[in-house]
Rosetta silent file (secondary structure, phi, psi, omega in degrees, C-alpha in Angstrom):
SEQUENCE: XXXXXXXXXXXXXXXXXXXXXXXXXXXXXXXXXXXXXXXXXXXXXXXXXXXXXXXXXXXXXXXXXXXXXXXXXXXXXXXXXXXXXXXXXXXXXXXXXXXXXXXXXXXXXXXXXXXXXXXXXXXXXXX
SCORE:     score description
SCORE:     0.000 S_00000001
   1 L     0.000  155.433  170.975  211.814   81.020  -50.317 S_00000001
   2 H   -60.278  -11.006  178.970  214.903   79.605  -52.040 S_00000001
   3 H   -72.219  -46.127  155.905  215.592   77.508  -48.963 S_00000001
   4 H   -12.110  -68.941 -147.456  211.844   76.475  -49.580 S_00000001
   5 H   -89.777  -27.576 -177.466  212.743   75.354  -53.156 S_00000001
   6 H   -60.768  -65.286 -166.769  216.078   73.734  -52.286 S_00000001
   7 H   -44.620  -42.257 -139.312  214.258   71.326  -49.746 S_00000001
   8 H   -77.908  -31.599 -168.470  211.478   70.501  -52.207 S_00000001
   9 H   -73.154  -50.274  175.190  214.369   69.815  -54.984 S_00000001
  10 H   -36.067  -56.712  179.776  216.156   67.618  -52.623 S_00000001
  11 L   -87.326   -0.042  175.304  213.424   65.565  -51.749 S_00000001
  12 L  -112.047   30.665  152.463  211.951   65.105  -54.945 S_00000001
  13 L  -107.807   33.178 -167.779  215.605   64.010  -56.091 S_00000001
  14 L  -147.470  -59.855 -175.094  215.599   61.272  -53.273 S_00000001
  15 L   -64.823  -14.223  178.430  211.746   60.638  -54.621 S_00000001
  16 L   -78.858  -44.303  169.084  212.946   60.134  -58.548 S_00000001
  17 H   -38.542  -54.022  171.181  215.412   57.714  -57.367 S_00000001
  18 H   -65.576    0.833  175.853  212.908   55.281  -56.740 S_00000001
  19 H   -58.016  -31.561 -169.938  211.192   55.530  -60.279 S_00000001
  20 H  -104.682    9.369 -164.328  213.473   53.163  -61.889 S_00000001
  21 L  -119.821  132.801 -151.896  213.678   50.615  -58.988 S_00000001
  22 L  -121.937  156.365  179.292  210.988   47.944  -58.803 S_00000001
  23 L   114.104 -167.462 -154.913  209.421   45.254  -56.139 S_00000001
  24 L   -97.335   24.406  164.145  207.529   45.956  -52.862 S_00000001
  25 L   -86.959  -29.861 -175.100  210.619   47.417  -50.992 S_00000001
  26 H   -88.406  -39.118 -166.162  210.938   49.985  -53.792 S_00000001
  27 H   -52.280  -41.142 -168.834  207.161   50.434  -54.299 S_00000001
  28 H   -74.949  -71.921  174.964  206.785   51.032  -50.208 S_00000001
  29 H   -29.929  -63.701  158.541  210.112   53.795  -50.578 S_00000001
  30 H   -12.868  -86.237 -146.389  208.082   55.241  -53.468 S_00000001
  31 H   -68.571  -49.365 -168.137  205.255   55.368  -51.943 S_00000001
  32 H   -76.240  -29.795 -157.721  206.901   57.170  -48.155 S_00000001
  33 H   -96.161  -21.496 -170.059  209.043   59.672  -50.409 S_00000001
  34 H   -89.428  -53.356 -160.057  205.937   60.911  -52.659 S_00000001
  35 H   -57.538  -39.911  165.454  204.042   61.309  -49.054 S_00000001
  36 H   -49.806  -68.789 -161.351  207.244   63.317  -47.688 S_00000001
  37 H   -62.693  -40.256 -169.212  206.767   66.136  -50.552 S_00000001
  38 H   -85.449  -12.966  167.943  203.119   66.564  -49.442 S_00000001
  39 H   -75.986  -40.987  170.637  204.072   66.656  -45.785 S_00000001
  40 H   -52.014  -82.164 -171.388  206.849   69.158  -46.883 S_00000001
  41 H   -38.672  -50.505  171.070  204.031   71.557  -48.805 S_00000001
  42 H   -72.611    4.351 -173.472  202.623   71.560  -45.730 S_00000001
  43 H   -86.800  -57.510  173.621  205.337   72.247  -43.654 S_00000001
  44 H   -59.240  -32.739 -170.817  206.426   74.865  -45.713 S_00000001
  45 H   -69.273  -39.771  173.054  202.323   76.960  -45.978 S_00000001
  46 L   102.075   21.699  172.065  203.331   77.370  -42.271 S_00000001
  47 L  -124.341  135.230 -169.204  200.020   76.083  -40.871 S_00000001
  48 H   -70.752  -36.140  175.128  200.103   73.899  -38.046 S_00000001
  49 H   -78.022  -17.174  150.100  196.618   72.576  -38.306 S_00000001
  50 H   -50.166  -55.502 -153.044  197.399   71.701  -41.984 S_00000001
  51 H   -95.553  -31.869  152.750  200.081   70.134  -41.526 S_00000001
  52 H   -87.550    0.903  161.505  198.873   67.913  -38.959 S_00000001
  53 H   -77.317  -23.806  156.710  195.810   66.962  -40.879 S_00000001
  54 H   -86.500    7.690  173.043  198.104   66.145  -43.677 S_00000001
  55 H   -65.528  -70.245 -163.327  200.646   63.939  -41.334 S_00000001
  56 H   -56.863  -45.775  169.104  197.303   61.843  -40.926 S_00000001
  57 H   -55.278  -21.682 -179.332  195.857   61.942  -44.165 S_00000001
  58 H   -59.456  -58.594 -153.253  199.394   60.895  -45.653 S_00000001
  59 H   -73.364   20.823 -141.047  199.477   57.785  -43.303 S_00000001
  60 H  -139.959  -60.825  172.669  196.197   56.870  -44.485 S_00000001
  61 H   -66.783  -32.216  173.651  196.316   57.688  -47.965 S_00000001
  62 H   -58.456  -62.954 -166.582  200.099   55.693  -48.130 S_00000001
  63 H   -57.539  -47.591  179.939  198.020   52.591  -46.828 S_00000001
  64 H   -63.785  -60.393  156.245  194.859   52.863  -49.174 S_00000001
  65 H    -6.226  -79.415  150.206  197.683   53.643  -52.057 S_00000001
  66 H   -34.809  -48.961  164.760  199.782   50.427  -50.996 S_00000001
  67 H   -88.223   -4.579 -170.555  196.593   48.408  -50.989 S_00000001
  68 H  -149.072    3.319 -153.859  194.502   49.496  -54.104 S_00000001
  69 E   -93.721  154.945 -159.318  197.005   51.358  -56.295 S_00000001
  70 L  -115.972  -54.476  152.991  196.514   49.643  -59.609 S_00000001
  71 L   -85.389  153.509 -173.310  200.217   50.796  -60.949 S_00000001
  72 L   -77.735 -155.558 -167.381  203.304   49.757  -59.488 S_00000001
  73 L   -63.723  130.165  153.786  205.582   52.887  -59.141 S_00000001
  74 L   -73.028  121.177  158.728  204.762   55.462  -61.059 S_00000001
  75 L   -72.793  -14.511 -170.537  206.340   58.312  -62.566 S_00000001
  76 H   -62.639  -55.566 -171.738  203.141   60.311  -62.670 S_00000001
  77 H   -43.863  -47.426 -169.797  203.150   61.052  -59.256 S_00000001
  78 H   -89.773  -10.808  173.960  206.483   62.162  -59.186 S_00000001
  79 H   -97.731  -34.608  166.866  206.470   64.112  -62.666 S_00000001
  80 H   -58.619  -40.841  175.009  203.018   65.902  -61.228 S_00000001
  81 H   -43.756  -75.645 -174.734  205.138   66.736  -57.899 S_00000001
  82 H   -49.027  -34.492  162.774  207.843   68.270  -60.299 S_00000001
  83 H   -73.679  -29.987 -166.396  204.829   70.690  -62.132 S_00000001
  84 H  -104.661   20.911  156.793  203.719   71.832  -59.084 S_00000001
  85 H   -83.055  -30.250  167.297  206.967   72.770  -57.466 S_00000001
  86 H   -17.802  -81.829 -175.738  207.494   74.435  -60.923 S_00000001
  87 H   -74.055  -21.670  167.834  204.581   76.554  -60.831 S_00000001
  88 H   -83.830  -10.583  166.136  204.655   77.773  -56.945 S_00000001
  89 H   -57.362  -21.106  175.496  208.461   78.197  -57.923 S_00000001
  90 L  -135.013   65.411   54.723  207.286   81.159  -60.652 S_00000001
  91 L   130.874    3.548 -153.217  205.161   82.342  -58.201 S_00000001
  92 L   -87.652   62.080 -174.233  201.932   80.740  -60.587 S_00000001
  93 H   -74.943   -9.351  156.253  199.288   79.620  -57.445 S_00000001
  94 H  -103.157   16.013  168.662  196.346   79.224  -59.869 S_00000001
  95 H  -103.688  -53.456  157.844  198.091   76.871  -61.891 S_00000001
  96 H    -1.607  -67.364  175.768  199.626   75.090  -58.664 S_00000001
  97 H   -35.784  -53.532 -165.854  195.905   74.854  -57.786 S_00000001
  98 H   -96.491  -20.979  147.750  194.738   73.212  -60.304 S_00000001
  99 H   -48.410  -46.354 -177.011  197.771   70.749  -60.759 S_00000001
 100 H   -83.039   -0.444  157.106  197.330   69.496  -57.303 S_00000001
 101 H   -52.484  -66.591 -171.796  193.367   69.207  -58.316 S_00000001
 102 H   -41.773  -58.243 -172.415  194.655   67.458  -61.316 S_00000001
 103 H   -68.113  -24.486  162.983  197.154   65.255  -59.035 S_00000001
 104 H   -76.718  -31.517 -176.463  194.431   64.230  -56.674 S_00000001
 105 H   -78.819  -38.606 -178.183  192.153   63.077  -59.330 S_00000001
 106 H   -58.987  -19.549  159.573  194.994   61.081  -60.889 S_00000001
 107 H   -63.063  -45.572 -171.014  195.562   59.179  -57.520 S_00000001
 108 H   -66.454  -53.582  174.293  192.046   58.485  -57.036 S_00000001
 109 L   -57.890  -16.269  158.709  191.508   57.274  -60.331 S_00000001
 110 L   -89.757   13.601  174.782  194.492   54.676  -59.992 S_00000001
 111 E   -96.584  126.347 -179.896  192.801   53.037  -57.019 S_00000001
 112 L  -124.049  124.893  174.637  190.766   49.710  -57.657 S_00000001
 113 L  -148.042   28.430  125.592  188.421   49.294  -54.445 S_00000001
 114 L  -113.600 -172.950 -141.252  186.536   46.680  -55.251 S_00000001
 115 L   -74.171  139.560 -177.076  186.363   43.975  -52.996 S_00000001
 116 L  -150.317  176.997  164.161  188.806   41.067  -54.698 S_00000001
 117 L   -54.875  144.846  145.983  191.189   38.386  -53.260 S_00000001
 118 L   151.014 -178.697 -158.128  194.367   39.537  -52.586 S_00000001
 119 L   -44.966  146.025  160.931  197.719   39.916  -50.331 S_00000001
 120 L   -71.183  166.428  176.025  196.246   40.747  -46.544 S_00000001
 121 H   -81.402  -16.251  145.882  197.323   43.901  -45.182 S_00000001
 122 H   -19.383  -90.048  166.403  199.927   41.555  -43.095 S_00000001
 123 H   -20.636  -80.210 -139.901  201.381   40.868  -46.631 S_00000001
 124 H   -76.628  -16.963  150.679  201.217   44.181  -48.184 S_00000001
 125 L   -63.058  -29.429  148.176  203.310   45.478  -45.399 S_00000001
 126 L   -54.850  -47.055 -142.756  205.776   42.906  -45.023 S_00000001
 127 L   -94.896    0.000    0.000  206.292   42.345  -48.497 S_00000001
């Protein structure tokens, strides 16, 4: 709906803000506002058990993200966000589809998991 598209614009113009702003206050802001838009898509399909398996996977996926993410904020995230409100905005659900395919492999693939040195999860939360 246009009310739909309004929220989605809103919040990914509250998630672009943080693109240019750097350290682990912005990275952690980053990081809760790109998790908002996927809580939102799911808010919006209008399924309740979706939407609370993505409340959990978000808080989960924020943490692994926050602890393994290999770039510091990213525009990718948030310029992939921006195709795929695009395309369910012109009404295009098998390109949607396959952008948020696309946008899952690009998270995964920006994850370093193995085991190294580094800030505790104390730290990465604090910081």
């Amino acid at each position: 709906t246009p009310a739909d598209v309004a929220a989605f614009k809103a919040q990914l113009e509250e998630e672009g803000r943080f693109i240019a702003e750097r350290g682990p206050s912005a990275r952690r802001s980053e990081i809760k506002a790109s998790g908002d838009f996927h809580l939102l898509l799911a808010s919006v399909a209008g399924n309740v058990i979706l939407q609370r398996f993505m409340e959990e996977l978000v808080a989960r996926s924020s943490l692994v993200i926050a602890l393994y993410g290999r770039s510091g904020i990213s525009s990718c995230g948030h310029n992939e966000h921006l195709q795929i409100l695009d395309a369910l905005e012109n009404g295009n659900a098998e390109r949607a589809s396959a952008l948020m395919l696309h946008h899952i492999d690009h998270i995964e693939a920006d994850l370093d998991l193995r085991v190294r040195s580094g800030p505790a999860l104390r730290q990465a939360l604090e910081s």
